[in-house]
C-alpha positions in Angstrom: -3.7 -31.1 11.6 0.0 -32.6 11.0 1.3 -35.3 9.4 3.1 -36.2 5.5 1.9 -33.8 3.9 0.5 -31.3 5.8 3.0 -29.1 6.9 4.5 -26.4 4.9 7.9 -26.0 3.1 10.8 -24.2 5.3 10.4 -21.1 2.6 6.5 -21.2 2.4 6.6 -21.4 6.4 9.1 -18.8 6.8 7.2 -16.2 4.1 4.2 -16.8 6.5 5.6 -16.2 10.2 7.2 -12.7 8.2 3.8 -12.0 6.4 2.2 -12.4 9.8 4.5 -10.5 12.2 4.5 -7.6 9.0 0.5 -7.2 9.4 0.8 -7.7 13.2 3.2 -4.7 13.1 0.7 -2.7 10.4 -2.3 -3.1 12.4 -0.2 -1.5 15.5 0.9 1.7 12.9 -2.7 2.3 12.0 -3.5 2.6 15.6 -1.0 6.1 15.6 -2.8 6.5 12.3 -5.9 6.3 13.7 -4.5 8.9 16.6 -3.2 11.4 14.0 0.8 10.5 15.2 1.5 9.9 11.3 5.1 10.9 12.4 5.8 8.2 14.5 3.9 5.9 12.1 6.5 6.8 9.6 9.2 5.8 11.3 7.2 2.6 12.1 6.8 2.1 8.1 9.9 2.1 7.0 11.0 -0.5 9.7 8.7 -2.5 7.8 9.6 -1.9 4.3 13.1 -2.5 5.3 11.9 -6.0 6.1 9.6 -6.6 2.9 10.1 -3.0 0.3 7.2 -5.2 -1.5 4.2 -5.1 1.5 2.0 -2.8 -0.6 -0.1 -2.3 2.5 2.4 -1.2 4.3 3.8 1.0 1.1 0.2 2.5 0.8 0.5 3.5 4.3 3.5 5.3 4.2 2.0 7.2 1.1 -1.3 8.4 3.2 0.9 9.4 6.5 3.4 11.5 3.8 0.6 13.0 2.8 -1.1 13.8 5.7 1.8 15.7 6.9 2.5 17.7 3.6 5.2 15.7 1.9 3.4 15.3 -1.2 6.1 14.6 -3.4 7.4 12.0 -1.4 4.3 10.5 -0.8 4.0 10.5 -4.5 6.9 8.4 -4.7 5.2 5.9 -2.9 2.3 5.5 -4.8 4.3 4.9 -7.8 6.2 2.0 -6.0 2.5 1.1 -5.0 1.1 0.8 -8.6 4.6 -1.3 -9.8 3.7 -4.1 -6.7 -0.1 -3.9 -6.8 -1.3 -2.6 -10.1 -5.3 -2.1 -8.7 -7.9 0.2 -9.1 -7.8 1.9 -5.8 -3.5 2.0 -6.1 -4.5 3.8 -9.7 -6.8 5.8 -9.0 -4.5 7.0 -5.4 -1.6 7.5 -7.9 -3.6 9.5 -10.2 -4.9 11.7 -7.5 -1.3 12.1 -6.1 0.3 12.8 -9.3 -2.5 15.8 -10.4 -1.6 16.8 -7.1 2.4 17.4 -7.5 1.9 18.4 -11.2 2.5 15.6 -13.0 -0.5 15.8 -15.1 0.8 12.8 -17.5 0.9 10.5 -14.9 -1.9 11.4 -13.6 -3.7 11.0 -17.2 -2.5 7.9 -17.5 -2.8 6.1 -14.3 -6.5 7.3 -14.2 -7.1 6.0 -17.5 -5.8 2.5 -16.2 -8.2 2.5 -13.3 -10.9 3.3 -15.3 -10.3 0.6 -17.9 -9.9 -1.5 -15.2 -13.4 -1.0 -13.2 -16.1 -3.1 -13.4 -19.0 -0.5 -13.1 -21.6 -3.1 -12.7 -19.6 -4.1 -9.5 -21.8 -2.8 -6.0 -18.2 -2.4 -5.0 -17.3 0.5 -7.5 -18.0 3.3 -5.3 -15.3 2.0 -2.3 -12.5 3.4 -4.4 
């Protein structure tokens, strides 16, 4: 449908054609992901972020493939950046798990307190975190 009206502002259209060609591009990485080549999805990730540092799916990524092959700290890192662009229950809770991991124990403490503040437990969806 076009017309007055109906088409999008130069900044709201642009944000969408990058939003679009970022999860194009993130549903291409979680192929290697899928295949265990978290090396080359790495690589593939920070092309990304270099684009948008803000796509948290794409930060959340990065974190899991770090992980996978040992960088802990590092992956760490990202989770942290995670929790400061989407504050959720499943970032918490990721952050938490990351942090007990590395040895930071306050962090841990207190991003696992968030999530659980934060869950609904009546929710059928509580145990997907």
């Amino acid at each position: 449908m076009s017309g007055p009206g109906t088409e999008l502002p130069a900044s709201d259209a642009q944000f969408s054609k990058v939003h679009f060609e970022q999860e194009r591009r993130l549903r291409e990485v979680l192929l290697k992901v899928d295949a265990g080549r978290y090396r080359e999805a790495v690589v593939d990730l920070k092309r990304i972020l270099k684009i948008d540092p803000t796509f948290s799916d794409g930060i959340y990524w990065l974190g899991y493939c770090l992980e996978k092959q040992g960088y802990d700290q590092e992956a760490f890192h990202c989770y942290v950046e995670l929790v400061r662009y989407e504050p959720s229950e499943k970032s918490l809770f990721q952050l938490a798990q990351m942090a007990y991991k590395v040895g930071e124990f306050q962090v841990a403490e207190k991003s696992g307190r968030e999530c659980l503040k934060r869950i609904n437990y009546e929710s059928p969806y509580l145990f997907e975190i």
